[in-house]
PLY file of the C-alpha trace (Angstrom):
ply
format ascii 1.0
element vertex 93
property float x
property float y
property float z
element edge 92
property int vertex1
property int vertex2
end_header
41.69 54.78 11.55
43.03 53.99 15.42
45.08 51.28 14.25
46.39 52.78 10.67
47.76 55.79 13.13
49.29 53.04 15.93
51.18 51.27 12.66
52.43 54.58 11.99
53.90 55.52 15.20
55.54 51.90 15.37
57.01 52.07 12.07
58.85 55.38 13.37
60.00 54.40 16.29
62.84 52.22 15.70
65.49 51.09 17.89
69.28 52.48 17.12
70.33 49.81 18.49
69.19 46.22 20.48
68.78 46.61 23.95
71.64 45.43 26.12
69.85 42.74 27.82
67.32 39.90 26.20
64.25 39.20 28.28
63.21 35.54 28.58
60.02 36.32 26.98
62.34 38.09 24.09
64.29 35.23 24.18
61.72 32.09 23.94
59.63 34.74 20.75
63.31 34.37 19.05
63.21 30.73 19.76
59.99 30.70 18.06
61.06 32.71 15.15
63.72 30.63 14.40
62.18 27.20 14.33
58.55 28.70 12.21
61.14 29.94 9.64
63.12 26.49 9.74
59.93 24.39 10.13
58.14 26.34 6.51
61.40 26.22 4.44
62.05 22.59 5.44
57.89 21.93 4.84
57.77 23.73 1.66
60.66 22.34 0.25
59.42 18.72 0.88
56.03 19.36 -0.57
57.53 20.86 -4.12
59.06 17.58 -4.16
55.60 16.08 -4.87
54.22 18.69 -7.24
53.27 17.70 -10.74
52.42 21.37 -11.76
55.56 23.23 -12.43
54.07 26.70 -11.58
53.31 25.57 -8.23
56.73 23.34 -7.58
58.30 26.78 -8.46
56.56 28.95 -6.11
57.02 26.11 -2.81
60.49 26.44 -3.75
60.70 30.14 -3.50
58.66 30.42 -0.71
61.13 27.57 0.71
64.14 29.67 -0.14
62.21 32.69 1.71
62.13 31.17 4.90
65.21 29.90 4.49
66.91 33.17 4.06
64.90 34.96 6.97
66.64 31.95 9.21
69.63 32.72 7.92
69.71 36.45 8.33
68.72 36.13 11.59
71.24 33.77 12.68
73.63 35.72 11.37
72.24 39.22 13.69
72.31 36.98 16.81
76.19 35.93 15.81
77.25 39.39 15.17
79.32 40.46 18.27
78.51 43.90 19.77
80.84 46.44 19.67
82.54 46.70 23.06
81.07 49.90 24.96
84.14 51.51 26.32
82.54 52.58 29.51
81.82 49.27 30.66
85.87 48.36 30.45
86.95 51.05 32.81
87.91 50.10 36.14
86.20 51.14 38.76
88.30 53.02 41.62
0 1
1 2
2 3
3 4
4 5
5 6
6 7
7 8
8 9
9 10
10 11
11 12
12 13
13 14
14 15
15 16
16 17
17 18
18 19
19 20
20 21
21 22
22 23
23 24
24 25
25 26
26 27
27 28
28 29
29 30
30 31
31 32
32 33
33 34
34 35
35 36
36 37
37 38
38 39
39 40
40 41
41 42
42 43
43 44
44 45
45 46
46 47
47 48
48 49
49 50
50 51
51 52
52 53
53 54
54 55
55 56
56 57
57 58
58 59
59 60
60 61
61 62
62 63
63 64
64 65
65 66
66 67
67 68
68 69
69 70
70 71
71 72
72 73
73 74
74 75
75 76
76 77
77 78
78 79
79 80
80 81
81 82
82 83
83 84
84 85
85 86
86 87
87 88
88 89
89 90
90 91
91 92
């Protein structure tokens, strides 16, 4: 019951937008991200390659293309450039 309420609260609190600054611990998870994502659509890909059954060559592929989207997409969010804050651009006097 603890935990269904905790999922709730998480899935409400979400973040307008990313923080300013990456930690290194935020940094090396994204790291991770990136290469489990690579790693399964590269893996699953090459094991369709051997599958007789057609049902199951179908699925490795999709599950492939999966992973390789979620790489993708977040690629693209860490390429985006943020949108200049004007405060930050005024001199100081």
């Amino acid at each position: 019951m603890q935990q269904n309420q905790t999922n709730a609260q998480n899935q409400t609190n979400i973040m307008p937008q990313p923080p300013t600054m990456v930690s290194t611990k935020d940094q090396l998870y994204i790291s991770d991200m990136l290469s489990w994502n690579l790693m399964a659509s590269k893996k699953a890909h090459f094991f369709a390659g051997f599958c007789q059954n057609p049902e199951l060559k179908a699925a490795l592929e999709q599950a492939g293309q999966m992973h390789q989207r979620h790489y993708e997409k977040m690629l693209q969010h860490l390429n985006e450039s943020p949108a200049p804050n004007q405060n930050n651009n005024q001199p100081l006097n």
